[in-house]
C-alpha positions as CSV (number, residue, x, y, z in Angstrom):
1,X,-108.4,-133.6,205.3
2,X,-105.7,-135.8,203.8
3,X,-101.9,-135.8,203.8
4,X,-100.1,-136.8,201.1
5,X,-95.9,-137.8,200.7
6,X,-93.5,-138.1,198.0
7,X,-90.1,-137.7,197.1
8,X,-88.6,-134.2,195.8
9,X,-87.9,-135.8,192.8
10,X,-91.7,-137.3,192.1
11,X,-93.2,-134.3,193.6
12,X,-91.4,-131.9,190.5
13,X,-91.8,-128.4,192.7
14,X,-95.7,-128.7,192.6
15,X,-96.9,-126.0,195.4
16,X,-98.5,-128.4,198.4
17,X,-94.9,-129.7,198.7
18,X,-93.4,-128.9,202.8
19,X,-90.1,-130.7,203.0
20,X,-89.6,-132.9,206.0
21,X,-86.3,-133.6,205.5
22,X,-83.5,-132.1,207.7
23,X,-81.1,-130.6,204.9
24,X,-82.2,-129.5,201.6
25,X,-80.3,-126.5,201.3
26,X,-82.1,-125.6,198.1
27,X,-85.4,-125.9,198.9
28,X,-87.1,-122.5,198.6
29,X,-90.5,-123.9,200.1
30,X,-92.4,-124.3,203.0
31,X,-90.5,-126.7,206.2
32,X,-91.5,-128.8,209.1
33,X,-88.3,-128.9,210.7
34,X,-90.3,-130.5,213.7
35,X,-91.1,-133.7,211.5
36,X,-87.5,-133.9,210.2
37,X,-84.9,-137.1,211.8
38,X,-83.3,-135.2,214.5
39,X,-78.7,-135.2,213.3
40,X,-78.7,-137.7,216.5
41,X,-81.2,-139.9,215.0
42,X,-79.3,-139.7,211.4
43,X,-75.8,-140.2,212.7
44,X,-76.8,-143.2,214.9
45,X,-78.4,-144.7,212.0
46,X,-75.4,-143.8,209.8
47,X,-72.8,-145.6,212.1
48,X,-74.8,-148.5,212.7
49,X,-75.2,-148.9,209.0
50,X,-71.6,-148.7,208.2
51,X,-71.0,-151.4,211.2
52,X,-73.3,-153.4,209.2
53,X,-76.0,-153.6,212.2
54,X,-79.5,-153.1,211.7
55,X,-79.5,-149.5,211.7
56,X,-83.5,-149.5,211.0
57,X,-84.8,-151.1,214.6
58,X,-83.4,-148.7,216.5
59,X,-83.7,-145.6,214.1
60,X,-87.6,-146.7,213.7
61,X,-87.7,-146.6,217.7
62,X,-86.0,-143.0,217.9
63,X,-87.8,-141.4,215.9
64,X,-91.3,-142.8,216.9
65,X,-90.3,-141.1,220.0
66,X,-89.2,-137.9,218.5
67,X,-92.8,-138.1,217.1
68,X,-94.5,-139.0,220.4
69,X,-93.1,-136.1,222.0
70,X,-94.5,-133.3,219.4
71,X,-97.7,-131.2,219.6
72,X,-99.4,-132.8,217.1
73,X,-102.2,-130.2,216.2
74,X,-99.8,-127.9,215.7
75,X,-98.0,-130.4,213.6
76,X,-101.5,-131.4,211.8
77,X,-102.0,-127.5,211.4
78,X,-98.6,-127.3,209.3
79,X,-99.1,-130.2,207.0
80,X,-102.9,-129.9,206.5
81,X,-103.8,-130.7,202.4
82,X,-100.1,-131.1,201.9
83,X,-97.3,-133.4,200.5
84,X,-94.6,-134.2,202.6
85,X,-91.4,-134.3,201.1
86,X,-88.1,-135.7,201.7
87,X,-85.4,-137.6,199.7
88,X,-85.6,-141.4,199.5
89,X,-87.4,-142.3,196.3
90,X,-88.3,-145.7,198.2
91,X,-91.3,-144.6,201.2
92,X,-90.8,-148.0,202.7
93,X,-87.5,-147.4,204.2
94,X,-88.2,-143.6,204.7
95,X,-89.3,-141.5,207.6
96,X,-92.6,-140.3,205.7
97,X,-94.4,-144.1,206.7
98,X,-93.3,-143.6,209.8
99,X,-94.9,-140.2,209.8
100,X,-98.0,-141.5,207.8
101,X,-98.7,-144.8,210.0
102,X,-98.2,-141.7,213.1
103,X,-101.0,-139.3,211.6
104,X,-103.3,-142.5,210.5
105,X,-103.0,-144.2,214.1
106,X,-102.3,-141.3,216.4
107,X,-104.9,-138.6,215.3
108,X,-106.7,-140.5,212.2
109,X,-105.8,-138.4,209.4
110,X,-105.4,-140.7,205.8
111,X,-102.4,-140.1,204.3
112,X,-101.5,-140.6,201.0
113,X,-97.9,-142.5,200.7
114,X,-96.1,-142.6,197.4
């Protein structure tokens, strides 16, 4: 089994996409909700970003938690041979390696990242 990620945008509606992201209004598709930034998680990060801190410490710390506290075969169920999508073109400063380094080291699926 492998995971792969990508953007909306790189992904071009292909049908393996599940988006992961929390709002995407127009997304017709399959969702994890579950694997999605909770809005505390956003707006913390949002505030802290506009205060010029480093928002990505203690977003990275949140949401490894939200992560922790998930069933994760019913997660690995849901995402199985699928690309996770979400916005952020870049996947370094994007949940999805967060998500990927938590399948690889929690439960040792490979994951694709792009």
């Amino acid at each position: 089994m492998i995971v792969h990620t990508a953007s909306f945008r790189a992904h071009k509606g292909k049908p393996d996409g599940i988006c992961i992201a929390r709002w995407a209004p127009w997304w017709k598709g399959e969702r994890c909700i579950d694997l999605a930034p909770t809005p505390d998680i956003l707006a913390t990060a949002n505030r802290a970003e506009k205060n010029g801190l480093l928002w990505h410490i203690d977003y990275e710390r949140a949401y490894k938690a939200q992560l922790a506290s998930l069933d994760a075969g019913k997660i690995i169920d849901q995402v199985s041979n699928k690309t996770l999508l979400c916005f952020c073109a870049d996947y370094q400063s994007c949940h999805r390696l967060l998500v990927a380094q938590w399948l690889y080291h929690s439960h040792g699926i490979e994951v694709d990242i792009a």
